[in-house]
N, C-alpha and C positions, 0 to 999 in steps of 0.2 A: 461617412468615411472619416477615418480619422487620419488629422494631418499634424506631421510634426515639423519645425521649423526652429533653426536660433538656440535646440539645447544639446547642452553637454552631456559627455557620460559621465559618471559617478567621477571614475578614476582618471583625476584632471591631470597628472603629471607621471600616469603610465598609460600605456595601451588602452584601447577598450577592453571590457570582460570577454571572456574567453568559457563558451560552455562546452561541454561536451556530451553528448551520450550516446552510451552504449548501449546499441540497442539501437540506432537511427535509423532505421529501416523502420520502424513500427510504426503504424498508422496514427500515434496517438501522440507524435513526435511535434505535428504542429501543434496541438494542443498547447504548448510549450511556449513555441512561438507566438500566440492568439495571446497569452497572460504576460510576455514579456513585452509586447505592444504599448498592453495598456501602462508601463511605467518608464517613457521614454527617457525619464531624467536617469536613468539606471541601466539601462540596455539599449540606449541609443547609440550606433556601431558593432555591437557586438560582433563578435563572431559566435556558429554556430556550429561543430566538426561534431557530424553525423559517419560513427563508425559502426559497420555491421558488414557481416560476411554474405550477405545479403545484396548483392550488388544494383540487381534491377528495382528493389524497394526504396532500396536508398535515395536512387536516382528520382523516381517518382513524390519522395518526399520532398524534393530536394528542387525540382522543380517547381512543387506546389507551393514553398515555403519563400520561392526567390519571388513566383508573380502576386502571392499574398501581401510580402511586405512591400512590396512594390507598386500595389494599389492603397496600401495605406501610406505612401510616400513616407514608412520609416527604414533608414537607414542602417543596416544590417545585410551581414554578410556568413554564406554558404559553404562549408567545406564538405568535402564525402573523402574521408582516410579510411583506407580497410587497416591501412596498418596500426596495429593499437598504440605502439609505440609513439611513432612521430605523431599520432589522434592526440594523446598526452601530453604533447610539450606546451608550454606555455599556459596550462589550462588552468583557471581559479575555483571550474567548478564541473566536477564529475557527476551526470545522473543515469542512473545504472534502469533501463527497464527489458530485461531480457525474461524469456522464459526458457533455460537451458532445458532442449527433449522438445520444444516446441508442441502443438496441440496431442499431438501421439503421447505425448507422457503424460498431459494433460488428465487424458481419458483412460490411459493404465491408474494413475494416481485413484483418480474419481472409482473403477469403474471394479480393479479386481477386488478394494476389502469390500464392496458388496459380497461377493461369494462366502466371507467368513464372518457376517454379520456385523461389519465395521462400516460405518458412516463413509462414504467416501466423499474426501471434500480436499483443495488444494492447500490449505493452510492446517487443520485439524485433523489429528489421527496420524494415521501411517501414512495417507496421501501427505500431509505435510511434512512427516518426517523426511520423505522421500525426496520433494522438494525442496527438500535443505539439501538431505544426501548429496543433489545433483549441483544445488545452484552458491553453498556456502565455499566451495572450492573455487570455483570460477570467481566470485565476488573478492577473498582473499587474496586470489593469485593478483588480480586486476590491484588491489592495492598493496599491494606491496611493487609492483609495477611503480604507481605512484609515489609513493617511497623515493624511490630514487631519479622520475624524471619532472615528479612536479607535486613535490612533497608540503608545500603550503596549500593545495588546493583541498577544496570541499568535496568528499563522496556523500553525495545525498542519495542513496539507495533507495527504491520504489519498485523492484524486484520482491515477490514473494517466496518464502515466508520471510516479512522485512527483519522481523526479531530475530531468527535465528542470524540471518546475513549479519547483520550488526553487533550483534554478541560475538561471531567469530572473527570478524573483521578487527573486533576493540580489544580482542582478546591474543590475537598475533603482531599488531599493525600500530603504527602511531599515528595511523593518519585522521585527521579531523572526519568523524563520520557520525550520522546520525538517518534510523530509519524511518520511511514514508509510510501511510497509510492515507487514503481515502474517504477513509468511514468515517473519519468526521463529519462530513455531510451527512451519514445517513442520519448519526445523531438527531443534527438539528430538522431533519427532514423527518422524523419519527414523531418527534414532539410536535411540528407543527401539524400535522395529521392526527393526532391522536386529540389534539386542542382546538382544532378548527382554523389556525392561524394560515397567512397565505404568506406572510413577509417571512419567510425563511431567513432571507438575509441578516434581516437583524434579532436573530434567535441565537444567544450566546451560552454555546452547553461548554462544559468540562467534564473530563472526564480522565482514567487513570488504570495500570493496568494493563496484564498480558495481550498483545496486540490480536483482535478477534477476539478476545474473552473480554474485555474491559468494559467498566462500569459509569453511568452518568452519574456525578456525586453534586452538580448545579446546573439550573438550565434555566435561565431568564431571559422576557422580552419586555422591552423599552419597563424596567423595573417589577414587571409579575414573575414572582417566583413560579416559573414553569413544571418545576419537580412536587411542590408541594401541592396546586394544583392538579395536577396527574396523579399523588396519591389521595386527593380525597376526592377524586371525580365519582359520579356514581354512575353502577352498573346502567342505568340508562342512557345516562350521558356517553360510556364510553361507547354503546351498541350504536347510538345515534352515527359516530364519525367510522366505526369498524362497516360499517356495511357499507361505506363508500369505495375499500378496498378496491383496487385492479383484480384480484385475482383471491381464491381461495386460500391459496399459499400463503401471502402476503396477510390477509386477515389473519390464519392462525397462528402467524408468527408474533402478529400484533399481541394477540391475545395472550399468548406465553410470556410474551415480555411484558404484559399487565402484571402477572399469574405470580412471575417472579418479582414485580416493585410490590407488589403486597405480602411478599414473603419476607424480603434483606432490604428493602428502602429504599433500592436503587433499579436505575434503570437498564438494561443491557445494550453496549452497543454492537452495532452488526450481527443485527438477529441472526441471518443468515448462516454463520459462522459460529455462534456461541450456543446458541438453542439446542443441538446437537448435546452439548455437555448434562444436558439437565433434560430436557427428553426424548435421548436416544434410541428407544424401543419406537417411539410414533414418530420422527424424523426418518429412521430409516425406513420404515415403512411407505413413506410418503415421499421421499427419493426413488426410492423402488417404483412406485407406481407412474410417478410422473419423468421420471429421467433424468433427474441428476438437473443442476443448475448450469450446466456449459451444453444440455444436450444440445441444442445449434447453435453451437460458436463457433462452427464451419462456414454456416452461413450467414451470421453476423457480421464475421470479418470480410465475406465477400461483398457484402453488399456494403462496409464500409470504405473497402479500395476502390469498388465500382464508383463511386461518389466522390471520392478524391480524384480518380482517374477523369472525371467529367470536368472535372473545373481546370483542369489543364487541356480542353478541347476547345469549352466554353465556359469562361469564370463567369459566374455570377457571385453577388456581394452576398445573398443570405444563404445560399448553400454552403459558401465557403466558409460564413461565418459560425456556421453549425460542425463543419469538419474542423475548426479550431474551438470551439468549446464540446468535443465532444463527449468527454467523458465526465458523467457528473454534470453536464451543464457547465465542464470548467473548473471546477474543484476542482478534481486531480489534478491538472496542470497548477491552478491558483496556488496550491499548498507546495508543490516544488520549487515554483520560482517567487514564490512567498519567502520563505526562508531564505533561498541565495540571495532576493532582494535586500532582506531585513541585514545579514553578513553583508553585503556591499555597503549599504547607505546606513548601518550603523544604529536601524530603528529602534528596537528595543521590544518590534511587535512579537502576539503571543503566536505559536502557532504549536500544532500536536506533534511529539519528533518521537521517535526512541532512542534512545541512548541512557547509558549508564544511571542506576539510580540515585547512587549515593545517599542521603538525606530524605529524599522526598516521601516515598512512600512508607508509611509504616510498616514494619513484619517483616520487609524486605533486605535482601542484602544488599550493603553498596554498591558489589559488583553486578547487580543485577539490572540488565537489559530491561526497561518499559517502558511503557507509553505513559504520556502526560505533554502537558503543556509548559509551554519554557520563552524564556522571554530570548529573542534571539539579535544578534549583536556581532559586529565585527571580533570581539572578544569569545564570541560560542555561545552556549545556551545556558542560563540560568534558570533551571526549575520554578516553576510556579508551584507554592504549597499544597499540599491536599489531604483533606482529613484521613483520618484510619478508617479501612475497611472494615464492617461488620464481621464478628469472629467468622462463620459459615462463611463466607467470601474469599477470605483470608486463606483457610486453608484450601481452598478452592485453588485460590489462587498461585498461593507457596506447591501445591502438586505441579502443577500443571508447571509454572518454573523449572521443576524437580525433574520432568519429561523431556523439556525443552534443553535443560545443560547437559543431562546424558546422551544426547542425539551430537550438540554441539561438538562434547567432548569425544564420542565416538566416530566424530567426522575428523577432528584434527588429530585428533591421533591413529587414523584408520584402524579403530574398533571397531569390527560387527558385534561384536557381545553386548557394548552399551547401546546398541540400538534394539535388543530385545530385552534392557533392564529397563530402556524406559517404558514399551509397550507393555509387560508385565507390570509396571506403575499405573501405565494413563487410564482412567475411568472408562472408556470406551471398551474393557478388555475385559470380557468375562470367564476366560476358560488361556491358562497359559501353554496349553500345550495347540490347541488353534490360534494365537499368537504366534508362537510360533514356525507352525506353517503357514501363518499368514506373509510373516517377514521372508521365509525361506522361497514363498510362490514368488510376491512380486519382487525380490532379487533377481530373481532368475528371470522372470519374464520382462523386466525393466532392464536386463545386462545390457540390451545395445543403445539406452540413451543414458545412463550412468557418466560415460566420459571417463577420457584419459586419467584421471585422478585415480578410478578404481582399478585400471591396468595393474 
């Protein structure tokens, strides 16, 4: 058990930190809590105001999170505001994890471009554009909210698609924001699998790049170059760690992203998500047959409340310790209060963010939304350098941009027209007049989780 005693928080001559998130009702909320434990010089007192329209979740988080740190005798305190406003005041640091449309949209996003031969996936394609559709509104309205009642604070957005959120947020808004992703674990969890390695931990990838589409360009452990390694592995060697795979899926994901480091150099991250772009004819097919990657996330989520619900009957320390690291093992939380860590205490540590590129990436425009690493600082983020993309990558990557700012722009200015210039763009689109009626079906069939914006 971990016990704390005698320290301070960061902020020695104002309040404690002040988080907030929207979205406090989600099950993945303590997660949050479980990473900000481990660095009591920094979140020692905090407050935490869990706001969601979600009342009875809330409460349940809300309860789980008071006898958690309460068995870890750290000190820390529980708010539940429905109100967004008053959730707002005083706050240093906003994290946004909503899904606007909840699993029903979910499974519209995923489920109708199957009918028109489109990948359906929640970040990728039309399910993603849609997902902006719905959630770059809400994300904007909420800051500029900000703006005016607690305009020095941090939105650290963790809401998908996080790129489009943060393009439109930096692109109406002054407020300090940068978006979240995940996948950098899977990164270093690809390579240690594809290498035989077990210490994940200390597997240091980089990587750069449209978030879901982006590229490993260094991957080292305790000094072996991991990337260079990986391309000259031989086909025996790779079959040897491929056939340890979980599951059929998982192996031939592996394998395409061998398929493509022997193509462009690089590695891809978040198979899952990017593999689609490069072979969409056998991904959908292989979605089709097996169901989509959310097919039971009906019952995932049940059986994650079930579990949280029990430790409020009867806590045990290693159950509970598994509903606070549960996502990723902890990543996901690790990487959000990573960075409000490193802005509080002034670190200077690296972590993956998106926001503005300015300089970093070659090919790219300044104003352009990506991902990379950035050293981060009570002063903001300073980009870590990173080589130029292979030409093929490049434009790869300048489309799929090109996709992404039509979608943006046709959200803030309420254009439907630039949401069918950018599917007529995006690679996944082979015929524009089923394009479309592809946009024309799921508008109509998505009109009642759209939201007040589209009234």
């Amino acid at each position: 058990m971990f016990k704390i005693s005698g320290l301070a928080a960061v902020r020695t001559k104002k309040k404690p930190l002040k988080l907030v998130v929207v979205g406090g009702g989600s099950f993945f909320v303590p997660s949050f809590v479980g990473s900000m434990v481990m660095k009591p010089g920094i979140w020692a007192g905090a407050e935490v105001c869990l706001n969601d329209p979600d009342s009875e979740r809330v409460r349940l988080v809300k309860m789980f999170n008071e006898k958690y740190v309460a068995r870890q005798n750290f000190p820390m305190t529980f708010t539940a505001q429905p109100d967004l406003n008053r959730a707002l005041e005083g706050a240093d640091f906003v994290i946004t994890t909503v899904r606007i449309g909840g699993v029903r949209a979910l499974h519209l996003d995923e489920n109708i471009p199957l009918r028109f031969g489109y990948l359906g996936d929640e970040t990728a394609g039309p399910g993603g554009m849609f997902m902006a559709i719905r959630t770059v509104p809400v994300a904007v309205a909420l800051a500029k909210r900000m703006e005016k009642i607690c305009p020095d604070a941090w939105l650290l957005n963790y809401s998908n698609p996080t790129h489009y959120i943060t393009a439109g947020v930096l692109q109406t808004t002054g407020i300090k924001s940068v978006g979240l992703c995940d996948n950098y674990i899977a990164a270093k969890n690809d390579f240690a699998f594809l290498l035989g390695l077990s210490d994940v931990k200390n597997i240091k990838v980089r990587f750069c790049g449209y978030n879901h589409c982006n590229w490993v360009y260094s991957a080292n452990y305790r000094g072996r170059d991991l990337l260079k390694a990986l391309k000259q592995s031989t086909l025996t060697e790779r079959k040897k760690h491929l056939v340890k795979a979980k599951s059929e899926r998982g192996k031939w994901l592996m394998e395409r992203g061998l398929e493509l480091l022997d193509l462009t150099g690089r590695f891809p991250v978040a198979t899952g998500h990017s593999m689609p772009y490069f072979f969409h004819t056998e991904f959908l097919k292989r979605e089709l047959k097996y169901g989509g990657p959310h097919k039971f996330i009906e019952e995932v989520n049940k059986k994650n409340w079930d579990t949280l619900k029990s430790q409020l009957i009867k806590y045990d320390e290693e159950t509970a310790n598994r509903v606070v690291r549960a996502q990723h093992g902890g990543a996901h939380a690790d990487l959000a209060i990573g960075v409000a860590s490193a802005i509080a205490a002034d670190t200077g540590e690296e972590y993956p963010v998106n926001m503005r590129n300015g300089n970093t990436v070659p090919g790219f425009s300044k104003e352009e939304v990506t991902e990379f690493y950035a050293k981060i600082s009570k002063k903001g983020c300073t980009p870590v350098k990173v080589p130029a993309f292979p030409p093929v990558l490049l434009a790869h990557q300048q489309l799929l941009n090109t996709c992404k700012n039509l979608v943006v722009q046709g959200i803030l200015e309420k254009n439907k027209a630039k949401f069918l210039e950018a599917l007529l763009l995006h690679p996944f689109t082979s015929s524009a007049s089923k394009a479309k009626e592809l946009f024309e079906t799921m508008w109509r069939e998505e009109e009642t989780v759209h939201g007040t914006y589209w009234k």
